[in-house]
C-alpha distance (Angstrom), angle and dihedral (degrees) to the residues before:
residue distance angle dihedral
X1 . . .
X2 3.98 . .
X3 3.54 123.3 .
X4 3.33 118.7 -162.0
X5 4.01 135.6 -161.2
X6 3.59 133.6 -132.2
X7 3.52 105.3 18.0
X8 3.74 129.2 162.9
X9 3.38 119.3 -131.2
X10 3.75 96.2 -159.8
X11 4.45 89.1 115.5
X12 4.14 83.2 45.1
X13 3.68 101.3 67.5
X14 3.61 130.3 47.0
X15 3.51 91.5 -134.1
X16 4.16 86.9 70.0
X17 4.24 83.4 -143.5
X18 3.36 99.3 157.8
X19 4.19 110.5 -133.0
X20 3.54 127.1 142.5
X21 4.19 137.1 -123.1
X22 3.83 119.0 -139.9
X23 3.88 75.2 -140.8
X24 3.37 147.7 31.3
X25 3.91 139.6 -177.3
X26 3.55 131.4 156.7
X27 4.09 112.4 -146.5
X28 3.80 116.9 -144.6
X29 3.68 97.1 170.5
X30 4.09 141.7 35.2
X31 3.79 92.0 -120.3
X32 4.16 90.1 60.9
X33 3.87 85.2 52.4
X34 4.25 87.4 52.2
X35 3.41 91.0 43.0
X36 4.25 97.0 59.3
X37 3.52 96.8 39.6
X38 4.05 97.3 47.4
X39 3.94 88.0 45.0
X40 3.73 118.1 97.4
X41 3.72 85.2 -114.7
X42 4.00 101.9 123.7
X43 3.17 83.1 174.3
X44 4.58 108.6 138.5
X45 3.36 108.3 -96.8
X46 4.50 125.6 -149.9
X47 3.70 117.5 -164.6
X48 3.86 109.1 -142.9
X49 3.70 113.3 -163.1
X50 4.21 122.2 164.0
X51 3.58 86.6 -30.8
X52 4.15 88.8 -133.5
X53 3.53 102.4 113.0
X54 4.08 101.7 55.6
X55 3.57 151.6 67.7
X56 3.74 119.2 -144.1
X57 3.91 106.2 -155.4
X58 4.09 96.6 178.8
X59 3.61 141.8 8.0
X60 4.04 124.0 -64.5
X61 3.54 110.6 -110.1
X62 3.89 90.6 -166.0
X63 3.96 151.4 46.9
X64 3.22 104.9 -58.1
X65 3.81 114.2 -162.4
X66 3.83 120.2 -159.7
X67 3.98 110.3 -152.9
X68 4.01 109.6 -130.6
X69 3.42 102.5 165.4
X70 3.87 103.9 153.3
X71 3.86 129.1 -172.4
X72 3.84 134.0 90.8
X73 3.53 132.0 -168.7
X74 3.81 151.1 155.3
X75 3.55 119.9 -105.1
X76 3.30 113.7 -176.3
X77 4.33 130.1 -3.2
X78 3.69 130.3 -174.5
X79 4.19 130.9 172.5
X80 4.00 87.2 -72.9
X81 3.92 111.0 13.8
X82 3.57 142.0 53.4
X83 3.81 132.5 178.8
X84 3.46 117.6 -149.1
X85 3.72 131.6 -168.3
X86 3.88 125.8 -152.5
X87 3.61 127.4 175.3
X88 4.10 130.2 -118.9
X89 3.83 95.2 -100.3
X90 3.64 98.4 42.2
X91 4.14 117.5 126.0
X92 3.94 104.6 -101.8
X93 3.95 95.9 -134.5
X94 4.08 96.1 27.1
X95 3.92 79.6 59.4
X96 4.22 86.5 45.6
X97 3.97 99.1 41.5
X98 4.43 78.1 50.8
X99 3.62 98.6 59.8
X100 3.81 96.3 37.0
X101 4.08 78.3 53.6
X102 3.97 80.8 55.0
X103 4.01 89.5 48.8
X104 3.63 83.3 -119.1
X105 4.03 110.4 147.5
X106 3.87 130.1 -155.0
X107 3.73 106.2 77.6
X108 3.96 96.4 54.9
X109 3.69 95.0 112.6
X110 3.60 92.7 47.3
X111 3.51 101.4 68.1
X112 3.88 126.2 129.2
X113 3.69 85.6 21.1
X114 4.42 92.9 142.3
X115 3.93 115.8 -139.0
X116 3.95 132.9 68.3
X117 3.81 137.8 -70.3
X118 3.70 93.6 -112.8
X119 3.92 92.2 57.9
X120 3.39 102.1 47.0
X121 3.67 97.2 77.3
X122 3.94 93.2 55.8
X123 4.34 89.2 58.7
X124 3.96 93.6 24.2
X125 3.71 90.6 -135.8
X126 3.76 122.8 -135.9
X127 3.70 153.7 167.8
X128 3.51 149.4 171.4
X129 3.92 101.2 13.3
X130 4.37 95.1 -40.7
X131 3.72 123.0 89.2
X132 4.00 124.1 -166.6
X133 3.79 89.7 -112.7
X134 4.09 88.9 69.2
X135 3.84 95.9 65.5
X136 3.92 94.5 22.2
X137 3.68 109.3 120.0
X138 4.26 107.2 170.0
X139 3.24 144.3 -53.6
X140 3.76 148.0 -129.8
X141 3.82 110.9 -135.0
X142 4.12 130.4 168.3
X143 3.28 118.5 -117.8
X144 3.84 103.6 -136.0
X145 3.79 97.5 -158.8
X146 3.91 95.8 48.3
X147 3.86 98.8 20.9
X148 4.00 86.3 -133.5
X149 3.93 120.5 137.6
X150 3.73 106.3 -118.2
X151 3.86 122.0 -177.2
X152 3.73 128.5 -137.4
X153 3.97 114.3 -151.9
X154 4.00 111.4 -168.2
X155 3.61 106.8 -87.3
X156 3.96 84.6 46.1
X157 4.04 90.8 61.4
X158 4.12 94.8 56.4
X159 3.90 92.3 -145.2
X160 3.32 123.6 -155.3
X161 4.08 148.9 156.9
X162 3.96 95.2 -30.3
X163 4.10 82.9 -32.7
X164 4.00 147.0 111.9
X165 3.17 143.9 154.5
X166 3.85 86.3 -80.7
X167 3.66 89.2 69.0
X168 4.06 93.0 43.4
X169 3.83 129.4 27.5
X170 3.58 89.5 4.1
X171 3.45 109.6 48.5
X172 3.89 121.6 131.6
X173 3.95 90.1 -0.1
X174 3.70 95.5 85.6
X175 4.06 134.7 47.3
X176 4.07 111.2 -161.8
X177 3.45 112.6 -131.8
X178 3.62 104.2 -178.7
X179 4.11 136.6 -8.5
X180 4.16 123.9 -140.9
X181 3.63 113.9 -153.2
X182 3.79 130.4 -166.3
X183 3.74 114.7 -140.3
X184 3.80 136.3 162.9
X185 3.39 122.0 -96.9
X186 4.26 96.5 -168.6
X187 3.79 131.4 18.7
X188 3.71 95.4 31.0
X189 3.21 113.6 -158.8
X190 3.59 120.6 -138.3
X191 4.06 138.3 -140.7
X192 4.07 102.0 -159.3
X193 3.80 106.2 134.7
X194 4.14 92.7 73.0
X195 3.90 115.0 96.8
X196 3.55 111.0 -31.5
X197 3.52 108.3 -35.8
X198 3.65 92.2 112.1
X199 3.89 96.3 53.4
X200 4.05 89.8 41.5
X201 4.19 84.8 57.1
X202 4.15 93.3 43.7
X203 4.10 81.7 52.6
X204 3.60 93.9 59.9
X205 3.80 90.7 38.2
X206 3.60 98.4 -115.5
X207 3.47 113.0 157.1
X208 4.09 99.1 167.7
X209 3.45 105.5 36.9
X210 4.02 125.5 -159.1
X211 3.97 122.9 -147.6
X212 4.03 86.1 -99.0
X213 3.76 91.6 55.5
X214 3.68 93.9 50.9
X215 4.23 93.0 49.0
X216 4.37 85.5 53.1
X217 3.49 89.3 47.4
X218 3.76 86.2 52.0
X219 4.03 91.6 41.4
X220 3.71 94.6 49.1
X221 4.13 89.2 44.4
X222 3.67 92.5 52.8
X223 3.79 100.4 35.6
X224 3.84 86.2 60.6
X225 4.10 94.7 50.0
X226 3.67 104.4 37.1
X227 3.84 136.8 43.2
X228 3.45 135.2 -105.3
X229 3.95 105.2 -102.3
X230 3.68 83.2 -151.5
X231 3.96 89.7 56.8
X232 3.58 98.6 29.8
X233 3.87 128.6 20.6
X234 3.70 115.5 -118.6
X235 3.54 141.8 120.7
X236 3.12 103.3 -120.0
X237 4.82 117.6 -113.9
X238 4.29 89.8 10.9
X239 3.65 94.3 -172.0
X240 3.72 134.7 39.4
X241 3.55 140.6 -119.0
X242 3.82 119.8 -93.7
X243 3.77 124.4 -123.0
X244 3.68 107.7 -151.4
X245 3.95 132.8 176.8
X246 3.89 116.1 -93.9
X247 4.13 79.5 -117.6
X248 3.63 92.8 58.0
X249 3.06 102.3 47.0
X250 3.92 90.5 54.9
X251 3.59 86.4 62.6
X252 3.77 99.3 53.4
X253 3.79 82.2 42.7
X254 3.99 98.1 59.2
X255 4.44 80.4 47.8
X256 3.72 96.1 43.4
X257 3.81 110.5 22.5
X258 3.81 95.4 -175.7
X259 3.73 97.9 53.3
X260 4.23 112.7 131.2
X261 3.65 123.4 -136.9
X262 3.81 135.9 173.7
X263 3.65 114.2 -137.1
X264 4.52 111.8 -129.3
X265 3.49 95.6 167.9
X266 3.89 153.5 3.6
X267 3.99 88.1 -92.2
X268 4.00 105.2 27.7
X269 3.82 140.0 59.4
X270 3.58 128.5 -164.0
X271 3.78 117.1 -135.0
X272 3.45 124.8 -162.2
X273 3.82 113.6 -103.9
X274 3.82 87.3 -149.4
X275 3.59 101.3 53.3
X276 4.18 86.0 52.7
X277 3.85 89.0 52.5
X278 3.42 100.9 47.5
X279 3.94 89.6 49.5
X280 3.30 83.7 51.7
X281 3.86 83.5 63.8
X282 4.21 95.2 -125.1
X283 3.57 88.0 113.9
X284 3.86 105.3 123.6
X285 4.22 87.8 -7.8
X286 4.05 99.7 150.2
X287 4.31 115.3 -160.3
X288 3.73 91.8 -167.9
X289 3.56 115.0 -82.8
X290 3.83 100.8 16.0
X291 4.00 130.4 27.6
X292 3.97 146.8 144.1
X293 4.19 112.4 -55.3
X294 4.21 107.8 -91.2
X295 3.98 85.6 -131.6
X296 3.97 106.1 29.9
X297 3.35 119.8 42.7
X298 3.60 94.0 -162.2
X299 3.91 96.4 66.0
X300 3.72 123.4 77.8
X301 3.68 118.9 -153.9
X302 3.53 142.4 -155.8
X303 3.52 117.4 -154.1
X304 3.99 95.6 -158.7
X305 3.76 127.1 -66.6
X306 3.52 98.6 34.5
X307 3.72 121.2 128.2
X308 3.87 130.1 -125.0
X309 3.64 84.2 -122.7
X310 3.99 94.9 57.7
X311 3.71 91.9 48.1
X312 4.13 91.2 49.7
X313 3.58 91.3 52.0
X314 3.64 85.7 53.4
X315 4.05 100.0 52.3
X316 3.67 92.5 53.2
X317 3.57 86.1 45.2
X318 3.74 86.8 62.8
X319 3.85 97.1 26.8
X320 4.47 78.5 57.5
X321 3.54 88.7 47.4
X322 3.68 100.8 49.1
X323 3.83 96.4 45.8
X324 4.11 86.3 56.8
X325 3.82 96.3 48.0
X326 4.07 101.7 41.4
X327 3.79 99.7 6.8
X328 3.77 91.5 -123.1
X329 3.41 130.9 129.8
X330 3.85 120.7 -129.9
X331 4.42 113.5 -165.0
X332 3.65 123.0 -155.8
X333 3.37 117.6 -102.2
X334 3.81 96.1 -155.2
X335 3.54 126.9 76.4
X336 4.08 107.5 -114.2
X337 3.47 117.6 -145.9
């Protein structure tokens, strides 16, 4: 177990801003996690998952701890179910493309989505009509006060819109270790009427899709709308989507007849956060080395050397912006740090 000190995290976050830990460790196994938090180290401590779903605005003044458990497997598999177990530090869509190379279905539509199994939980990730809560089994998480492994089952995680009870009651008392995820091993059954999965399959003539056609739909669908952390640093959808009264949105409707929603209930609507942005005319806007995504709206970008700080100033600067043109608020859907 070697800590060491002074380490950029620049290669840790998708965002490639370039601030520095006091600390660093990577964790490969449950017993290094025991170990820290029994020492007499009071030292702070930052979990560091996939680094996709943040934006570090200064340095880390403490320990910060970057979760690599690795291992996957399947536990148990009948005719029509299988659960399967990933670990904490396991790539999000290596873990996907691996089950759909089991002809397992569930986590099709979820594919490309950057970050790490054991984070995915805390945000329940989604797109295009599926959300990590429909396959999620449990999960195996340490308690940090008591250092015991408790496990979360569905109803015990409270998921939400891009929430759980990782993100509320729970958060900072808990370090996932590992997620279990029930999937279907026959009669798939498949999400292809949200966005344009459906016209993506009817271009490459499929009339039957499998689970893998449905996850390269999704690949080639994202791949043309958003960047290439590895190319250019972002973090993927930066803002949420608003949930506004039925009532509301009648008003923005008589201003802007052409605005899209997605109705969640009998009294709320969900407009798209990108739609709002882009009428806001940021779509594409660049402020030298950092700006709003050219083909998504939703994504912020830095285009190297920008700091977290710059691109902070620049959400609220659209957030501001927003709330005066539509009088609707957007969140963040990253964590700032």
């Amino acid at each position: 177990m070697k800590i060491q000190n002074n380490i950029s995290l620049k290669s840790y976050n998708t965002f490639g801003i370039d601030v520095k830990a006091k600390q660093f460790i990577s964790i490969t196994s449950v017993e290094e996690l025991k170990t820290i938090y029994s020492s007499e180290n009071n030292s702070s401590k930052f979990i560091l998952g996939g680094g996709s779903n943040m934006l570090l605005t200064k340095d880390i003044d403490a320990l910060v701890m970057h979760i690599n458990l690795k291992g996957k497997q399947i536990i148990s598999q009948t005719d029509e179910n299988a659960l399967v177990k990933a670990n904490a530090g396991e790539n999000w869509h290596e873990f996907v493309l691996w089950t759909l190379e089991n002809n397992l279905g569930g986590l099709e539509n979820l594919s490309l989505i950057p970050g790490n199994v054991g984070t995915s939980p805390i945000q329940n990730i989604g797109a295009y009509g599926v959300e990590l809560k429909d396959s999620f089994h449990s999960c195996d998480a340490l308690n940090l006060e008591t250092l015991d492994i408790e496990t979360f089952t569905n109803s015990n995680c409270n998921f939400g819109y891009r929430n759980s009870i990782f993100k509320q009651e729970a958060k900072g008392k808990y370090i996932i270790l590992s997620v279990v995820f029930k999937l279907s091993s026959t009669n798939h059954v498949l999400h292809t009427n949200y966005g344009a999965i459906k016209s993506e399959l009817e271009q490459r003539h499929i009339l039957k899709p499998s689970i893998q056609d449905v996850s390269k739909a999704v690949i080639s669908i994202r791949q043309s709308k958003l960047p290439d952390p590895k190319e250019i640093g972002n973090s993927g959808s930066f803002f949420k989507n608003p949930i506004i009264s039925k009532a509301k949105f009648s008003r923005l409707k008589s201003n802007f007849p052409n605005a899209p929603h997605y109705e969640v209930s009998e009294q709320d609507v969900k407009v798209p956060a990108g739609w709002l942005i882009e009428t806001a005319g940021f779509k594409g806007k660049t402020l030298g080395k950092y700006g709003v995504h050219k083909k998504q709206a939703l994504v912020l970008v830095n285009y190297g050397g920008a700091s977290g700080s710059d691109i902070l100033k620049f959400s609220k600067l659209i957030q501001d912006t927003v709330l005066r043109l539509f009088d609707i608020s957007i969140e963040a859907e990253v964590n700032i740090i």
